[in-house]
C-alpha positions as CSV (number, residue, x, y, z in Angstrom):
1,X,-26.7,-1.4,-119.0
2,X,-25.4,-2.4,-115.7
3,X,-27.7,-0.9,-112.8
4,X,-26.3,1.0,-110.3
5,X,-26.0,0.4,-107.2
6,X,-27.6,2.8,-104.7
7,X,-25.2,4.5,-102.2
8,X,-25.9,4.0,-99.3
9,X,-25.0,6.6,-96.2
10,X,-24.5,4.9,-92.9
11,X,-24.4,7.1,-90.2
12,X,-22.5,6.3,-87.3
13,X,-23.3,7.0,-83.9
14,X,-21.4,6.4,-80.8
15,X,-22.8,5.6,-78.3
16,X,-20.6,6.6,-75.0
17,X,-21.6,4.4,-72.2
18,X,-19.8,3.5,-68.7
19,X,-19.3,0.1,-68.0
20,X,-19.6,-0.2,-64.1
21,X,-17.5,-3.2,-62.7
22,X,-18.0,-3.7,-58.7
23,X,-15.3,-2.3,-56.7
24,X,-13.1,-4.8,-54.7
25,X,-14.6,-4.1,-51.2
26,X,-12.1,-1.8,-49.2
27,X,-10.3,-3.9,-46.5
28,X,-10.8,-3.2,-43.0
29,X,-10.2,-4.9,-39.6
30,X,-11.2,-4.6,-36.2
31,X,-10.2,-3.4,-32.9
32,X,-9.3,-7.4,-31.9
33,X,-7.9,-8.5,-35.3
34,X,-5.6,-5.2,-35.1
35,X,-4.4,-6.2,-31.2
36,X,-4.0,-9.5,-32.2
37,X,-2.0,-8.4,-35.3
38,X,0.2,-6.3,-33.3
39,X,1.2,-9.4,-30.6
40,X,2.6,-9.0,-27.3
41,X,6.0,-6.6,-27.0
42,X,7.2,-3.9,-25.7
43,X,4.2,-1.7,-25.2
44,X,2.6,-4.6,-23.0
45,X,5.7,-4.6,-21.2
46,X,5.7,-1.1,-20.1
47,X,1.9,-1.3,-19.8
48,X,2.3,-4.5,-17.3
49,X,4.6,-2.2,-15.1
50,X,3.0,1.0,-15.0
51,X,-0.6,-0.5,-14.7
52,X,0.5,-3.3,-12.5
53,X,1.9,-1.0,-10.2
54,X,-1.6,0.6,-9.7
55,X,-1.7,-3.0,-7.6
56,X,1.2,-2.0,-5.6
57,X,-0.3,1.1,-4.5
58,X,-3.5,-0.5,-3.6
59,X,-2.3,-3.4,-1.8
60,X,-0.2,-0.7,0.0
61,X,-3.1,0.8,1.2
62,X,-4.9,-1.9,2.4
63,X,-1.7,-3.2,4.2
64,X,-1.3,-0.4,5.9
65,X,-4.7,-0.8,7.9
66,X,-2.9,-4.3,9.3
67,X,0.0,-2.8,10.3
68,X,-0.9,0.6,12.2
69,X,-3.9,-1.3,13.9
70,X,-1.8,-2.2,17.2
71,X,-0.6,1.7,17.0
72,X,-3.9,3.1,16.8
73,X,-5.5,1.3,19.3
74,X,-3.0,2.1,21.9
75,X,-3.3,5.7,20.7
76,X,-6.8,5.9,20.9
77,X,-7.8,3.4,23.4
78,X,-9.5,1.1,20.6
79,X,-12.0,-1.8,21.6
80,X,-11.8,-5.2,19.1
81,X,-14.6,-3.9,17.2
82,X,-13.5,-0.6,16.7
83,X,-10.1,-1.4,15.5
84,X,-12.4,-3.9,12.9
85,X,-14.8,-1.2,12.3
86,X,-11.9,0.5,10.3
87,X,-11.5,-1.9,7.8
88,X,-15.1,-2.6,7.3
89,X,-15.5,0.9,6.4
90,X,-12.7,1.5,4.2
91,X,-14.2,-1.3,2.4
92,X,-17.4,0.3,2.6
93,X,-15.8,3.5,0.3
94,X,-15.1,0.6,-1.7
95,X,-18.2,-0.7,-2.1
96,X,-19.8,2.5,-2.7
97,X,-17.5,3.9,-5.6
98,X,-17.0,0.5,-7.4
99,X,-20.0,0.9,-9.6
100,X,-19.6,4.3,-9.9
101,X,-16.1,4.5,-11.2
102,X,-17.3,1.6,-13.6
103,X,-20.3,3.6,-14.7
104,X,-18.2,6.5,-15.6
105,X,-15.1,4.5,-16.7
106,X,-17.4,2.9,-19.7
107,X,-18.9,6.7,-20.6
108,X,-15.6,8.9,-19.9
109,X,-12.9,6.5,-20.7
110,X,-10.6,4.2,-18.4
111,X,-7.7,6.2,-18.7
112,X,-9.1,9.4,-17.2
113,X,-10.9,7.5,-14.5
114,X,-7.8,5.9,-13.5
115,X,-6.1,9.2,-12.9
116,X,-8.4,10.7,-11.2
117,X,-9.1,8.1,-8.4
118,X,-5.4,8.1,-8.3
119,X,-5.1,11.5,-7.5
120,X,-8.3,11.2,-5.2
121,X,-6.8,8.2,-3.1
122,X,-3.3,9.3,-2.6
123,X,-4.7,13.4,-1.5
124,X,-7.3,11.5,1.0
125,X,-4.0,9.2,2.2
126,X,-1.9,11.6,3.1
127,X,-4.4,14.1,5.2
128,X,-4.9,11.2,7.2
129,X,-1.7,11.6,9.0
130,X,-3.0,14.6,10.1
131,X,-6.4,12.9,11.6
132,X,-5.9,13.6,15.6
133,X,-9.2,11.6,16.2
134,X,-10.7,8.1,15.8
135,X,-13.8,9.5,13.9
136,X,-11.8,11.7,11.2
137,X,-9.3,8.7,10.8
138,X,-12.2,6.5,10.2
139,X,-14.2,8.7,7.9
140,X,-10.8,10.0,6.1
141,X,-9.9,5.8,5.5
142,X,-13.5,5.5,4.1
143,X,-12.5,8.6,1.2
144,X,-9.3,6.4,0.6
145,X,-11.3,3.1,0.2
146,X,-13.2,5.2,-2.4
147,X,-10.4,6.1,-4.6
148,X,-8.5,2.6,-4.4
149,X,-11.7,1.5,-5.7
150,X,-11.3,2.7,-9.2
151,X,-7.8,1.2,-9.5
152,X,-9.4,-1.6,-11.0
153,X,-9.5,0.4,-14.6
154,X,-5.9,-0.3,-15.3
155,X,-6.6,-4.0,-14.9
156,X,-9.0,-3.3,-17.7
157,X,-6.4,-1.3,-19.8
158,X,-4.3,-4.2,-19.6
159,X,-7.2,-7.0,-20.4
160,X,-8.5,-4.5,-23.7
161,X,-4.9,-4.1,-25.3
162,X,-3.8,-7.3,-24.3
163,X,-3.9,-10.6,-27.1
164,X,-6.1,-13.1,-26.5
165,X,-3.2,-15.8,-26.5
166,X,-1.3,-13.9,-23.3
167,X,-4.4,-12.9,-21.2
168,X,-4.3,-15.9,-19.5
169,X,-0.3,-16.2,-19.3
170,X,0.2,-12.5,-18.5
171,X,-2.4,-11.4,-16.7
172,X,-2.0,-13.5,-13.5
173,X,1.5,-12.0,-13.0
174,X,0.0,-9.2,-12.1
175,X,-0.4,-11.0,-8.5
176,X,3.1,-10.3,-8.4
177,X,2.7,-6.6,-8.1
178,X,0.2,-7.0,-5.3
179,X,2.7,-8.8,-3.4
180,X,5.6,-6.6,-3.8
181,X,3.3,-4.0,-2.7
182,X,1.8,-5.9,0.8
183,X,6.1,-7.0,1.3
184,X,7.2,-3.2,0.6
185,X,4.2,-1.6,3.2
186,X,5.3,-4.3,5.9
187,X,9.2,-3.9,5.4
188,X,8.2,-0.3,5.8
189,X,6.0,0.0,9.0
190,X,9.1,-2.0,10.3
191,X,11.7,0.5,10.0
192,X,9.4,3.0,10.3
193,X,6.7,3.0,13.0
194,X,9.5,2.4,15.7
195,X,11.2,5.8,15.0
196,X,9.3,8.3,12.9
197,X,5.9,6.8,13.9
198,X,2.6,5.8,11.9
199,X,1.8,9.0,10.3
200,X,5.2,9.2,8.4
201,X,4.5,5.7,7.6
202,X,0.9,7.2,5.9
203,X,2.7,10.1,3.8
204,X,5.4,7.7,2.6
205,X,3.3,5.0,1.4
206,X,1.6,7.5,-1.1
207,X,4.7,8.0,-2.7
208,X,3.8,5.2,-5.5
209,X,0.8,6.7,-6.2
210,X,1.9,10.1,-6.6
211,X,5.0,9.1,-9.4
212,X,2.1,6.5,-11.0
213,X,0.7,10.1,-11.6
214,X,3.8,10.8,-13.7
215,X,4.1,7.4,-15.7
216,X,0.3,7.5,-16.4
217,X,0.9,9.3,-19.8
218,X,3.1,6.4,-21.3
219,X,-0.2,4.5,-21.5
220,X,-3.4,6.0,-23.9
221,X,-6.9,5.6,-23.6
222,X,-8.3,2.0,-24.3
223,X,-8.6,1.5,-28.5
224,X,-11.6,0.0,-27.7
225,X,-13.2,2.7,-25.5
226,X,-12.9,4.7,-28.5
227,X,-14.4,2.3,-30.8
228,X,-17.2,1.9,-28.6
229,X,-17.5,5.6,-28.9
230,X,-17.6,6.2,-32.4
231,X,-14.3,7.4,-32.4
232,X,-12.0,5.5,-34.7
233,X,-9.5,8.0,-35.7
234,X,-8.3,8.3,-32.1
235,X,-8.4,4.7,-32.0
236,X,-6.6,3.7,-34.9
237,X,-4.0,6.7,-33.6
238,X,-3.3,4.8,-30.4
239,X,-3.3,1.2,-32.6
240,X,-0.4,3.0,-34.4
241,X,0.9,4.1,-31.3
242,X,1.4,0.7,-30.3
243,X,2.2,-1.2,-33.2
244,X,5.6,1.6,-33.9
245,X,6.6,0.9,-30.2
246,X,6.1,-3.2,-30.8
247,X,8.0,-2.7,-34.3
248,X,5.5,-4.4,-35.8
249,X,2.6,-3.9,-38.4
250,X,-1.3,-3.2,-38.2
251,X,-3.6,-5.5,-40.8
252,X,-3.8,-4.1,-44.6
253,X,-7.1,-1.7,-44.5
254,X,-8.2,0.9,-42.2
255,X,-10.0,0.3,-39.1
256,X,-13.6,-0.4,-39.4
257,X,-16.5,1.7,-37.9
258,X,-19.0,0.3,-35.9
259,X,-22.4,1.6,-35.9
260,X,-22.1,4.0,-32.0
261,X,-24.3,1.3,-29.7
262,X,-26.1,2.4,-27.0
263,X,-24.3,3.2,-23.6
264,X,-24.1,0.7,-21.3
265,X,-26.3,0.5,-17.9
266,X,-27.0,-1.3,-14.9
267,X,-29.4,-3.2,-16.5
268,X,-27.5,-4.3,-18.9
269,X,-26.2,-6.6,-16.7
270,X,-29.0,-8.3,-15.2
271,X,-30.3,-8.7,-18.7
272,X,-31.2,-12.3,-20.5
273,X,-27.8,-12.5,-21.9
274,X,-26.0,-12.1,-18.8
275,X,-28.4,-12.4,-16.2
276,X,-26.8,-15.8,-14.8
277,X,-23.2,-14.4,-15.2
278,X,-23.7,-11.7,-13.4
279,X,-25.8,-13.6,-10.5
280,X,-23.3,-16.0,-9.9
281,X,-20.3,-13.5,-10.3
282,X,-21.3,-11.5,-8.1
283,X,-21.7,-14.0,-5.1
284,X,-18.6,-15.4,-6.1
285,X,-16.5,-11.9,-5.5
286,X,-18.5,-11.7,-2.4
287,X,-17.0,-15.0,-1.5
288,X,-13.6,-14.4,-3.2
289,X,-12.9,-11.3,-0.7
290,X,-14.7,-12.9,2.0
291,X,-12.2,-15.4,2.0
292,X,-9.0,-13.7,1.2
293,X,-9.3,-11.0,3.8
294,X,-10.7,-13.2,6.3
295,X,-8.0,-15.2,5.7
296,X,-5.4,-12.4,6.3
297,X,-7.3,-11.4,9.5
298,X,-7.2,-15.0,10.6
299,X,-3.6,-15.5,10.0
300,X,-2.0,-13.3,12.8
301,X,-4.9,-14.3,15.2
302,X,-4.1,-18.5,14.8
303,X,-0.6,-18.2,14.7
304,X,0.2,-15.7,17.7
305,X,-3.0,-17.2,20.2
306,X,-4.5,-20.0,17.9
307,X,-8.3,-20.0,19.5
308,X,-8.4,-24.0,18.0
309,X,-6.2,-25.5,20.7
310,X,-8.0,-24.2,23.5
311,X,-5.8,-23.6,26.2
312,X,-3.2,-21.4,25.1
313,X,-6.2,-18.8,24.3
314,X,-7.6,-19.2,28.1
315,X,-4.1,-18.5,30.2
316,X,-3.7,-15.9,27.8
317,X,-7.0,-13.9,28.2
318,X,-6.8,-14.6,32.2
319,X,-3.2,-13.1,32.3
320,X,-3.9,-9.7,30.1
321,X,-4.8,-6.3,31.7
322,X,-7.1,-3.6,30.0
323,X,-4.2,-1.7,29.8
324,X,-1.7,-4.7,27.8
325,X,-4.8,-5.3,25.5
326,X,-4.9,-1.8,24.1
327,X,-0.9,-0.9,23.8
328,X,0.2,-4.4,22.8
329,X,2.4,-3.4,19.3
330,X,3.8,-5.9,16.5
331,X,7.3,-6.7,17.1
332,X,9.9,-8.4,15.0
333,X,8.5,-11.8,14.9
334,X,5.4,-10.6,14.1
335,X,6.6,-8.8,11.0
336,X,8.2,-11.8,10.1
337,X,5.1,-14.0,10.2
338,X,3.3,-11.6,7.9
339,X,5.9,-11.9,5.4
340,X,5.6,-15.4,5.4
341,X,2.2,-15.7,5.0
342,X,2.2,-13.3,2.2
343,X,4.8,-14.6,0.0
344,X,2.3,-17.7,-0.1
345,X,0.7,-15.4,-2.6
346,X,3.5,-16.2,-4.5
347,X,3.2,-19.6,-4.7
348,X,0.7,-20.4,-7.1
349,X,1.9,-17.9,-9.8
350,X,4.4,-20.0,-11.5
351,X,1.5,-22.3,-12.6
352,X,-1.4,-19.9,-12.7
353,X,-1.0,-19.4,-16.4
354,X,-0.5,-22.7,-17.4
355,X,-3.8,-23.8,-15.0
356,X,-5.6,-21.3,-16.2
357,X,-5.2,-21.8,-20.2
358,X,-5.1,-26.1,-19.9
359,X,-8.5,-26.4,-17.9
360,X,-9.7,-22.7,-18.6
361,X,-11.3,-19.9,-16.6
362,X,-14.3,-22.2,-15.1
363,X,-12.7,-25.1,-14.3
364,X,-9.7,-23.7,-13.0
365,X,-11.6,-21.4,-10.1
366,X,-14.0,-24.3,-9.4
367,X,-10.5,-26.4,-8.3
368,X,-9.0,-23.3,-6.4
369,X,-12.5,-22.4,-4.6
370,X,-12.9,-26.2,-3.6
371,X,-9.2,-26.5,-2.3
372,X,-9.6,-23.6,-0.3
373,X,-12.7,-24.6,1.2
374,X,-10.7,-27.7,1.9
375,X,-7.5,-26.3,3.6
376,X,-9.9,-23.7,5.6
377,X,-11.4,-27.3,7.1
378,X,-7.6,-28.5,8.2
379,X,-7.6,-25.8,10.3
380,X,-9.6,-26.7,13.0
381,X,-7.1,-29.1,13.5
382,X,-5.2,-28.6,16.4
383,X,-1.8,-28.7,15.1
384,X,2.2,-27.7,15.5
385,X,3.3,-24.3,14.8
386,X,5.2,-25.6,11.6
387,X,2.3,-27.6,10.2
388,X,-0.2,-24.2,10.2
389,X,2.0,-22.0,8.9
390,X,2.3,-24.5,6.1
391,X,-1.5,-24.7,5.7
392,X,-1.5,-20.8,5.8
393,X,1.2,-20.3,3.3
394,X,-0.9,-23.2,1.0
395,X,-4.5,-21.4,1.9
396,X,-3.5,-17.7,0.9
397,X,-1.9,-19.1,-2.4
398,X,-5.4,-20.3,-2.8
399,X,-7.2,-17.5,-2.1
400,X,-4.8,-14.9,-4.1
401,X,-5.4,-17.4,-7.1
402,X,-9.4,-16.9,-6.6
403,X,-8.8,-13.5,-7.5
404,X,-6.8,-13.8,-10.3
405,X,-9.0,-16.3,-11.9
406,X,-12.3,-14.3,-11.4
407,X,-11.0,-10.9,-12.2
408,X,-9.9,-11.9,-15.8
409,X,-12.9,-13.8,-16.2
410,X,-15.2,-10.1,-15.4
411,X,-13.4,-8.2,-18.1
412,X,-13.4,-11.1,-20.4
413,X,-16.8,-12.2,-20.0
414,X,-18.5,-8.8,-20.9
415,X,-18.3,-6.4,-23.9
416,X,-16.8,-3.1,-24.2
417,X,-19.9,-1.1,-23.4
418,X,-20.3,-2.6,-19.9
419,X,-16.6,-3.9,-19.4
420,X,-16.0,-1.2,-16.7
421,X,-19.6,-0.9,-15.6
422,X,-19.6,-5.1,-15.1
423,X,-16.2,-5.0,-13.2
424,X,-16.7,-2.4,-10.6
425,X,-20.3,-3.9,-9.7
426,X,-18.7,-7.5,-8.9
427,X,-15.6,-5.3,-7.5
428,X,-19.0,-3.5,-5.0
429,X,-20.1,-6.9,-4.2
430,X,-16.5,-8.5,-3.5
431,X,-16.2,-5.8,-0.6
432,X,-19.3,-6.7,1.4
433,X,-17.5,-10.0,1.9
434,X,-14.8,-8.0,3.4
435,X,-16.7,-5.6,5.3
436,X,-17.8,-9.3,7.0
437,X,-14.7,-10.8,6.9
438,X,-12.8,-8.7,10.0
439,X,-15.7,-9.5,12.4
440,X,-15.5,-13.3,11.6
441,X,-11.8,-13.5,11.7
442,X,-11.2,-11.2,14.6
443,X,-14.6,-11.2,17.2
444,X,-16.6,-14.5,15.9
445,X,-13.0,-16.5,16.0
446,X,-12.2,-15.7,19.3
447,X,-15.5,-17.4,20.8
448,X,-16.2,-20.2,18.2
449,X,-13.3,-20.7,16.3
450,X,-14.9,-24.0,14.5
451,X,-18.0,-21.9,13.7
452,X,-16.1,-18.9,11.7
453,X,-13.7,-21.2,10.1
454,X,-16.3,-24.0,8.6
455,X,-18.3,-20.6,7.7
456,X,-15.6,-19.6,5.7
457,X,-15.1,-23.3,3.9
458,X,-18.4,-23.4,3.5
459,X,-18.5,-19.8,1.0
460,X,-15.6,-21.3,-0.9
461,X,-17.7,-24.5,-1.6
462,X,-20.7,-22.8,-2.9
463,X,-18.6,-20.5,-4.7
464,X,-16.5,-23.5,-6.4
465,X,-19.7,-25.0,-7.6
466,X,-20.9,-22.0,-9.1
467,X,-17.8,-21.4,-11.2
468,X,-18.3,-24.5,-12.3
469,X,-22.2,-24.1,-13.4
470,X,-21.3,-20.6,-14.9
471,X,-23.0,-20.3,-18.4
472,X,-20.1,-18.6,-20.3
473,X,-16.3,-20.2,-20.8
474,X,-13.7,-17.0,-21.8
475,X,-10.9,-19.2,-22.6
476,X,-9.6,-18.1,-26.2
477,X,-12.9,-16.3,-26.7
478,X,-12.4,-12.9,-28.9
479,X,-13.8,-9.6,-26.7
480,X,-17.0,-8.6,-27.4
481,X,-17.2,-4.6,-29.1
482,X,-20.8,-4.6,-28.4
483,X,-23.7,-6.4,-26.1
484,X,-25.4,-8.3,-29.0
485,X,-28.6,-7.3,-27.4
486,X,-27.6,-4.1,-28.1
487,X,-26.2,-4.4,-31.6
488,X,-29.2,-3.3,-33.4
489,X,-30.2,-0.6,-31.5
């Protein structure tokens, strides 16, 4: 009898389980790797133009204190120092409001900063053709120093949306918009201070600023203002934005959220990191305006009574009345010579970009400085009319290159939370060299001519060895989101 095998009942349980693999991480990209994605087109084009020409309205402004000077101190009865006085405190608006357009620039945005001092400068510009007084023409300048003083945001548009690659090719053509607007405010004081008079001259010279009031909304708010403020939908909005009008495409991924750092302050920039930096930048705006300006000053006063040569100075101060001092107005040769010496801002921006990215931001201001501390030497060299307006047209291509160079290495040099901030308090310490500058160039240079132009040399030295010594090099360096001091905060 075969046994039987027992049946056996298996019961069969499933088990359900989930097998977790790891997600591929989503891709994202940054603010940088997105502009540098996108590439230079024709967004940067229009944004060159219409932010470039917030330099044509500036430089309009300043021009026009050179060329109503000789009208408004034969309208008023001006002394030297008087007629100076009015450029040291337009400068002093600018001094003042620097920081403060900064301050609010990195909290409120660039964009809207930008239009509002554009609005402010061109309203206080045009009531001054009304001023019937020395003292309300003065103060009413000083408002209009305040405003141009915030122009300096659409230079930092233009460095934040701008690739890395062309800031150093690009950027320094917007010296050409500075000198098409000094060329445009002398070509029309020219035509028309002789007939309509210098307060026409005053209302039309706004005219840029109000249609730059118009163009303004071709160009958003910076894409990294709105990082900075944890806003990245806005900010990959105006990436889009830019990328449709450049026909190109933004990396794979969405843009990537920072954690919101803390806002920027004063502080900040005399912190460990940037202690040095800012030290040393600051004395090297002081002596970057100090120089220019003084230079600009100097120009008309050496080439129409040059103090150097001596004699020519003496007969003329013996043969001038009270009366001839105070009405003596530019005529056409003297238009002419400041249209000369200006287009010697010209003259170095063929090469600026190709200076600028072969020896970088240091180097290549260290080499400007020291040159112009050389060529402000040659002048105390008694010497032909030909051969100084050759060393003038040189020495301002200097000097405009000084600027250049040391305003894209500010708003490359510090992060997004203190771009603005770090900018407008150089930009505050630039204009107390020109608040100097007119009573070197026009009271100090009269009596000792050596002593105000070896003074001048002698700012541009220092300042060429400290852009040498400074601690950071920008050249092909990605812009900082964040301070790194900050990051963890």
């Amino acid at each position: 009898m075969t046994s039987r095998k027992p049946t056996v009942h298996y019961i069969h349980m499933e088990e359900c389980c989930t097998l977790s693999f790891p997600k591929a991480p989503k891709k994202s990209y940054t603010v940088e790797e997105a502009v540098e994605a996108i590439g230079f087109g024709r967004f940067h084009i229009l944004l060159l133009t219409i932010m470039g020409s917030t330099s044509v309205a500036e430089a309009m402004e300043i021009m026009l204190l050179a060329v109503i000077s000789p009208v408004i101190r034969c309208e008023w009865r001006l002394e030297e120092w008087q007629v100076a006085m009015v450029t040291t405190m337009v400068f002093l608006g600018f001094m003042s409001c620097s920081w403060i357009w900064g301050y609010l620039a990195d909290r409120y945005g660039r964009w809207k900063i930008l239009l509002l001092v554009t609005v402010w400068s061109s309203y206080y510009s045009g009531v001054t053709s009304f001023a019937h007084t020395y003292v309300w023409f003065v103060f009413l300048r000083c408002m209009v120093g305040c405003g141009v003083a915030g122009h300096s945001q659409g230079f930092i548009l233009m460095t934040e949306f701008m690739p890395s690659i062309y800031r150093g090719r690009i950027l320094p053509l917007g010296q050409i918009f500075w000198l098409l607007g000094s060329i445009i405010e002398i070509l029309l004081a020219y035509l028309i201070i002789p007939t309509l008079g210098w307060r026409w001259l005053v209302r039309i010279s706004t005219i840029p600023s109000i249609i730059l009031l118009v163009l303004f909304k071709c160009i958003p708010e910076s894409a990294r203002y709105y990082v900075s403020e944890g806003n990245p939908q806005l900010a990959a909005k105006t990436l889009n934005y830019i990328a449709k009008l450049n026909r190109s495409c933004l990396p794979p991924g969405s843009l990537a959220e920072i954690e919101t750092p803390k806002k920027g302050r004063l502080f900040d920039l005399i912190d460990t990191e940037f202690r040095r930096t800012t030290l040393q930048s600051w004395f090297i705006w002081l002596g970057t305006a100090f120089a220019y300006y003084g230079l600009v000053l100097t120009s008309s006063e050496l080439l129409e009574n040059n103090p150097v040569c001596g004699s020519k100075g003496e007969s003329k101060a013996v043969i001038n009345t009270l009366e001839t001092c105070h009405c003596k107005t530019f005529e056409s040769a003297d238009y002419q010579t400041m249209i000369i010496s200006t287009l010697g801002e010209f003259l170095f921006v063929p090469f600026s970009p190709f200076v600028i990215e072969t020896l970088g931001r240091r180097r290549s201001l260290a080499l400007t400085m020291g040159a112009s501390g050389i060529f402000f030497l040659f002048l105390n060299f008694c010497s032909s009319r030909g051969v100084l307006t050759a060393l003038l047209f040189i020495l301002r291509a200097l000097v405009s290159a000084n600027f250049t160079i040391i305003y894209i290495y500010t708003a490359e040099v510090y992060p997004t939370t203190i771009r603005s901030l770090g900018l407008g308090s150089c930009s505050s310490m630039a204009r107390i060299g020109a608040m100097v500058a007119p009573f070197v160039a026009q009271v100090l240079l009269g009596t000792w001519p050596i002593t105000a132009l070896c003074l001048f040399s002698a700012v541009c030295l220092i300042c060429s060895v400290l852009a040498y010594t400074l601690p950071i090099e920008t050249k092909g360096r990605a812009m900082q989101e964040i301070n790194p001091s900050s990051s963890s905060i």
